[in-house]
C-alpha positions in Angstrom: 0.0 0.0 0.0 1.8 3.5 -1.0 1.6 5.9 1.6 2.8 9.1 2.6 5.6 10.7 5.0 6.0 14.7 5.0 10.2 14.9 6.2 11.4 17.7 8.3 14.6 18.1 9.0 16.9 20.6 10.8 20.5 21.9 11.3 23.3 21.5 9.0 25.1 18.8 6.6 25.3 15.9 9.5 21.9 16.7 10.6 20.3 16.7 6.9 21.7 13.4 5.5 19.7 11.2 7.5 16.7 12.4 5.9 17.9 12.5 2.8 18.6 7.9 4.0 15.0 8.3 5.1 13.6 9.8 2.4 15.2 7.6 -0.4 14.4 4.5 1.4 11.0 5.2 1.8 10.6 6.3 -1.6 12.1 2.9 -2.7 9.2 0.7 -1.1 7.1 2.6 -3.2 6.1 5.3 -1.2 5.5 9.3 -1.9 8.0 11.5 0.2 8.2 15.0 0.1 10.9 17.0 2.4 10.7 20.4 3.6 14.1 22.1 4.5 15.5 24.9 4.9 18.2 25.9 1.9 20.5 25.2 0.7 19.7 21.4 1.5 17.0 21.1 -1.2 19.7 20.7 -3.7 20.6 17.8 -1.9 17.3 16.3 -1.5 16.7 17.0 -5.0 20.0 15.0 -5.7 18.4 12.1 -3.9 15.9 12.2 -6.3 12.8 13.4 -3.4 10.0 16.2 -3.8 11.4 19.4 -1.9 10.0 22.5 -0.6 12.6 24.7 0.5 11.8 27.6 3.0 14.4 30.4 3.7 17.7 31.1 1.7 21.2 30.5 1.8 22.1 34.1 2.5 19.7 33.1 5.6 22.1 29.8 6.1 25.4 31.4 5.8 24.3 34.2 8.4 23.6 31.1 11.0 26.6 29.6 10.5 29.0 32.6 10.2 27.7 33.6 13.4 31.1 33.5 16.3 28.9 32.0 19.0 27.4 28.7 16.8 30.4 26.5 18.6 30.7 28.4 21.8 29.4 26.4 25.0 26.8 28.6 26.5 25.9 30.7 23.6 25.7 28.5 21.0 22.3 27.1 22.5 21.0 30.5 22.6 21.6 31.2 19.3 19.8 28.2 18.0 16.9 29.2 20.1 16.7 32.2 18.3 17.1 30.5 15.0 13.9 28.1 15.7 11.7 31.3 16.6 12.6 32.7 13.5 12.1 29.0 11.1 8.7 27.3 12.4 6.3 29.9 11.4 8.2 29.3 7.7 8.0 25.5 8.1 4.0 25.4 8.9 2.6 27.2 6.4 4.4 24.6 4.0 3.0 21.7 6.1 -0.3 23.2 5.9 -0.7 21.9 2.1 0.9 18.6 2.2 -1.4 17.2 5.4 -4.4 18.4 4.2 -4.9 14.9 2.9 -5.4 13.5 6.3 -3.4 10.4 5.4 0.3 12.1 5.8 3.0 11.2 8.8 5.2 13.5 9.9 9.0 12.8 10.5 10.7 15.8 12.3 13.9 16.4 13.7 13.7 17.2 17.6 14.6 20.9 16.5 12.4 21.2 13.9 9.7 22.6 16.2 7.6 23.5 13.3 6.9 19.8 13.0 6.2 19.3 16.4 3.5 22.7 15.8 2.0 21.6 13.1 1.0 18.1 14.2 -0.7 20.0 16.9 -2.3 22.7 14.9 -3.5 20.0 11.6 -3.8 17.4 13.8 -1.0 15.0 12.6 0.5 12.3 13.7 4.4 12.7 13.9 7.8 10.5 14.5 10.1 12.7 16.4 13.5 11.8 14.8 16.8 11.9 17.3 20.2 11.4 15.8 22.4 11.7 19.7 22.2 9.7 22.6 23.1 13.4 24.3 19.4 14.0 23.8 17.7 11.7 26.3 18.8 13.2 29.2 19.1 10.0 31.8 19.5 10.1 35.2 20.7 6.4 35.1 23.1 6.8 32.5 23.5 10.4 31.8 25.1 11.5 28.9 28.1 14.7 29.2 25.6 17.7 28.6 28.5 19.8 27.7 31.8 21.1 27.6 33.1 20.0 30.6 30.6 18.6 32.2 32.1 15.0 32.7 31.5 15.3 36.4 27.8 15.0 35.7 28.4 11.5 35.7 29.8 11.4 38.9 26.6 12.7 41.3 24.3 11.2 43.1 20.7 10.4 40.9 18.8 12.9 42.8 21.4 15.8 41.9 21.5 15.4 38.5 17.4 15.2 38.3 17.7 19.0 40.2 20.0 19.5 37.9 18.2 18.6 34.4 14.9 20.6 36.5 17.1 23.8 36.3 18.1 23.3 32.8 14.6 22.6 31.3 13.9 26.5 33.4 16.8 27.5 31.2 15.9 25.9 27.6 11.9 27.2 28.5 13.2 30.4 28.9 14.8 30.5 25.5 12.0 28.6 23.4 8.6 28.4 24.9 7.7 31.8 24.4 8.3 32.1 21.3 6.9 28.4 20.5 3.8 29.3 22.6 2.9 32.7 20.8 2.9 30.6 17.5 0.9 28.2 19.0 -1.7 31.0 19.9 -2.1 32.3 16.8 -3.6 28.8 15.6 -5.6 28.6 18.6 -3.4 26.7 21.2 -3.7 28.7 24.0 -2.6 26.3 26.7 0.8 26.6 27.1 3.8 24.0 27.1 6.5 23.5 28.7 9.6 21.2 29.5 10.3 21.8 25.6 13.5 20.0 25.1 12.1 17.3 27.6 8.9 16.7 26.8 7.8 18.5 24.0 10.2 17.8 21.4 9.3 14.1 21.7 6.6 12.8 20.1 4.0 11.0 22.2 3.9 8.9 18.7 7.3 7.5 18.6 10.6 8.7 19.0 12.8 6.8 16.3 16.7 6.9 17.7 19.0 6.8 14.4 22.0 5.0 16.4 22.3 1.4 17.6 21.8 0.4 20.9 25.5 -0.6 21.7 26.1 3.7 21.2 23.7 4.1 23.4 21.3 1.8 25.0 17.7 2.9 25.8 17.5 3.5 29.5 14.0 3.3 31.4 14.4 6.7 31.9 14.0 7.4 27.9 10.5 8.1 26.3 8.9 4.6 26.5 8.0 5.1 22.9 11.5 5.2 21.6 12.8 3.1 18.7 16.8 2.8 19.1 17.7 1.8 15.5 21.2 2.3 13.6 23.3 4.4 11.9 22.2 5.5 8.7 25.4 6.8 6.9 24.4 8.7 4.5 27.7 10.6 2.8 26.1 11.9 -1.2 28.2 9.7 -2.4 25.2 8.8 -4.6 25.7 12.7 -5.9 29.1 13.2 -5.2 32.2 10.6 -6.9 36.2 10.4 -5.2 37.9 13.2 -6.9 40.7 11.7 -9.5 43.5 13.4 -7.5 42.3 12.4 -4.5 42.6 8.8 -5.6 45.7 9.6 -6.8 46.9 11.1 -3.5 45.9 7.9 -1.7 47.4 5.8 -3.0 50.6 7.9 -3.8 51.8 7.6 0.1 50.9 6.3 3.3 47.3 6.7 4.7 47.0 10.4 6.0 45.2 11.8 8.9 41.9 13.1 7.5 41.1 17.2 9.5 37.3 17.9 9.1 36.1 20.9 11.7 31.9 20.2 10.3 30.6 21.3 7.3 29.2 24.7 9.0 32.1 25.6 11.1 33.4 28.7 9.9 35.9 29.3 12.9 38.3 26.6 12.2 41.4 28.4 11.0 43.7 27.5 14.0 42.0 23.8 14.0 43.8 23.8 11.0 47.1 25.4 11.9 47.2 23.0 14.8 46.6 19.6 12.6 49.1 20.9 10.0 51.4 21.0 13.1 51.1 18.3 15.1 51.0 15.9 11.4 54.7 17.5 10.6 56.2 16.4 13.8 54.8 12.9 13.4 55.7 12.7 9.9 52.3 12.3 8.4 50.1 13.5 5.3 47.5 14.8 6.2 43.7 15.5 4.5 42.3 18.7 5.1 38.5 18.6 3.8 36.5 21.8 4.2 34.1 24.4 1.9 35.6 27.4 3.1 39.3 27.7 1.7 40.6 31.1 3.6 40.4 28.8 7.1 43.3 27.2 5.7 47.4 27.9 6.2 47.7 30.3 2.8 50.6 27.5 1.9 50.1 23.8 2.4 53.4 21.5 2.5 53.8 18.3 0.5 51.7 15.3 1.7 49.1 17.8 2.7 45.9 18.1 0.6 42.6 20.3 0.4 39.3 19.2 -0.4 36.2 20.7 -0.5 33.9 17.7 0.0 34.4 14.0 -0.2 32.0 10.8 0.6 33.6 9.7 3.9 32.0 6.7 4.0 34.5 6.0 1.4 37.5 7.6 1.8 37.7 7.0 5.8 38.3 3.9 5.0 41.8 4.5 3.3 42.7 7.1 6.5 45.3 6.5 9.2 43.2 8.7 11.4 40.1 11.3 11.6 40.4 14.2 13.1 37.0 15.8 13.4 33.9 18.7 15.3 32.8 14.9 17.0 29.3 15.5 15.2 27.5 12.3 14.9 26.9 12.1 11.2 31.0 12.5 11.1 31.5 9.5 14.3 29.4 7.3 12.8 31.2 7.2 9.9 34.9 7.3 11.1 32.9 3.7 13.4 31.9 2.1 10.3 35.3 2.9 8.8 37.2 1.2 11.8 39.0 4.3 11.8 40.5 5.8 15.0 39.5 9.3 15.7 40.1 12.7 18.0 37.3 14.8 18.6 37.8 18.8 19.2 35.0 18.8 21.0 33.3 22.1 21.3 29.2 22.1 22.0 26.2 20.7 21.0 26.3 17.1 21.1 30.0 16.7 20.7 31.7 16.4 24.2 29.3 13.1 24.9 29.7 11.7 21.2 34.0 12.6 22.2 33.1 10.6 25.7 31.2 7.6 23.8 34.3 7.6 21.8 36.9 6.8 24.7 34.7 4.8 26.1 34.9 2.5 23.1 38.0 2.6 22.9 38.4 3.9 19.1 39.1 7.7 19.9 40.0 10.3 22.4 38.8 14.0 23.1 40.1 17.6 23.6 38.3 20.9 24.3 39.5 23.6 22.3 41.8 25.1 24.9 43.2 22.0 24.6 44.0 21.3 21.4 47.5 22.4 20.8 50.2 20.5 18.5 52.0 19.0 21.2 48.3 17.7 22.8 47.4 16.8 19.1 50.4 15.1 17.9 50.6 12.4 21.5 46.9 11.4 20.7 47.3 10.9 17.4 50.8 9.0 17.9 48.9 6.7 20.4 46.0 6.5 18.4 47.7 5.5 15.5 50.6 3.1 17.3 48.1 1.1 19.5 47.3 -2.2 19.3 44.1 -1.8 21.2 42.7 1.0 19.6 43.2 -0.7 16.1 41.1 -3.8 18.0 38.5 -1.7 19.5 38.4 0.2 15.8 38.0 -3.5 13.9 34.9 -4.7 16.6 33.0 -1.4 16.1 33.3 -2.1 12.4 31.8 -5.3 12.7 29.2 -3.9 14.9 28.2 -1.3 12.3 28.1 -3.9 9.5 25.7 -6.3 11.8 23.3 -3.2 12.6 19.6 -3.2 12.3 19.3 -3.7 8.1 18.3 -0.2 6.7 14.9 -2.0 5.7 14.0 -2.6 9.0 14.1 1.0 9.9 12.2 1.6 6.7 9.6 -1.0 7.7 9.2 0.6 11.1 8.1 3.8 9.6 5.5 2.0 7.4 4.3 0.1 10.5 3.9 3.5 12.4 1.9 4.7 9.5 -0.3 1.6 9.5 -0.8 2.6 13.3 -1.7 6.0 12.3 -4.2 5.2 9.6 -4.8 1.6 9.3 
């Protein structure tokens, strides 16, 4: 039976691809998928062949992500806040269309509150899509909420409860009135709250795109969530190995791969630092970014620039990854059996960094941290030890025994079946 599913997705490239896997594998049992995203990722859900309707523009984009505070701690929440405020009443006009049908299921990213909206306002049922672990904030097995914040993990169950109470004060402060003004001007007048507890998660189901051995579902988690697998998604169904970067593998040994995220903007002295710490080992090195002035104005031999390449297949051939420690770029660098070191700055990154250690296949540094000499040990260890090229061999095997990607699939179809019979 064909049905439909109405994709939303939010944030940048590592956020995006998922829903680009989603999209295509749902379109390949048969079913009609249309996305709605902000530019400029409607070129690449057009590239994956699904129906798009874009909302902002990439002047709008390149503002967000130019912005000095995206990476920073404290502020980088903030700004996002301000960034949702301004997206949802873009996103549910567009939703408006595509549900009147009555037979439609939303699939949202947590952030894309405009999801979450208009299943309220049209009366929708909606999957809440969450790519971290960091997310599902546990008092059994909490994650590292931030920068820092490894001795989280360390307190008594009751303290860090208090201490996810004061945060939810915090993220309401930022988000709910904004979220709840929107809300009124459909007629929602009751109020919500606990937004990045509660309200982002879909009393639906909450489909976790990781597998459980990244992080197990705790009883603590919404009851309705789905822990899945990876979905490593790269383009690379758009975008081919350049020539000379073929050439340049296999000219030498494997080089250390340098990738900040594909909306970092304020990388230039993660680069200086690689370029470093990789001449004092002796190493080539891969530096793979969009934006070419964040680079040293002269690169050395055995150290390339790229502006984009399919990791899922060039990992592979890399001694190491160095890398922002978004999830899109860890799950990867895992399926790779690649080791990796994390400059971990906000978001989600310091726990993805922690998961990392704690499999044994990377290691983490703050950015105050990451200086050649800091750099250059944890990639010689990395790179020298026989454990970590152990631990990096099982996780591979682990990622090629994941849920299949049609099982996923198939869980979507069977929440629409729920929906609508």
């Amino acid at each position: 039976m064909r049905r439909k599913f109405v994709l939303v997705p939010a944030g940048s490239a590592g956020d995006i691809h998922p829903f680009a896997w989603l999209g295509k594998g749902l379109a390949s049992l048969g079913h009609e998928v249309v996305v709605v995203v902000h530019r400029p990722f409607d070129r690449t859900m057009e590239g994956a062949g699904l129906r798009t309707l874009a909302y902002g523009t990439d002047e709008d984009f390149e503002q967000i992500i130019r912005h000095p505070g995206l990476w920073h701690p404290r502020r980088g929440f903030a700004l996002i806040a301000s960034v949702a405020a301004r997206l949802y009443p873009e996103i549910v006009p567009r939703l408006k269309g595509e549900l009147a049908d009555d037979r439609a299921l939303l699939v949202g990213a947590g952030i894309a509150f405009g999801a979450r909206i208009a299943a309220e306002v049209f009366g929708a049922p909606l999957v809440t899509v969450q790519l971290q672990p960091v997310v599902f904030l546990s008092a059994i097995d909490p994650p590292v909420i931030g920068a820092g914040f490894e001795w989280f993990r360390r307190v008594p169950r009751w303290t860090r409860r208090a201490l996810y109470r004061i945060g939810d004060f915090y993220s309401d402060r930022l988000l709910a009135p904004g979220i709840n003004a929107y809300r009124k001007q459909w007629g929602h007048r009751r109020p919500v709250r606990r937004i990045m507890r509660d309200y982002w998660m879909s009393p639906l189901q909450v489909l976790a795109l990781f597998p459980d051995w990244y992080g197990a579902k705790r009883a603590d988690w919404p009851a309705q969530t789905v822990v899945t697998r990876f979905p490593l998604y790269d383009e690379s169904d758009q975008v081919a190995v350049p020539a000379d970067l073929e050439r340049f593998l296999a000219d030498g040994p494997p080089p250390v791969l340098f990738t900040p995220g594909s909306a970092n903007l304020q990388a230039r002295r993660f680069f200086e630092t690689g370029l470093e710490a990789c001449r004092r080992l002796g190493l080539r090195a891969l530096f793979v970014t969009r934006y070419v002035e964040q680079l040293p104005p002269t690169l050395p031999p055995g150290v390339r620039h790229f502006s984009y390449v399919p990791f899922g297949q060039v990992f592979r051939c890399c001694a190491a990854v160095v890398h922002h420690g978004g999830i899109g770029t860890v799950a990867q660098g895992l399926a790779a059996g690649v080791p990796q070191l994390v400059m971990a700055m906000s978001h989600d990154q310091p726990d993805n960094g922690f998961r990392l250690t704690r499999l044994g296949v990377g290691a983490y540094l703050y950015p105050r941290a990451f200086t050649p000499d800091r750099v250059a040990a944890a990639l010689g260890r990395l790179t020298r030890s026989p454990e970590a090229a152990r631990a990096c061999r099982a996780c591979r095997a682990r990622v090629e025994e994941q849920m299949s990607a049609e099982a996923v699939f198939r869980t979507l179809e069977e929440t629409h079946r729920r929906a609508f019979g």
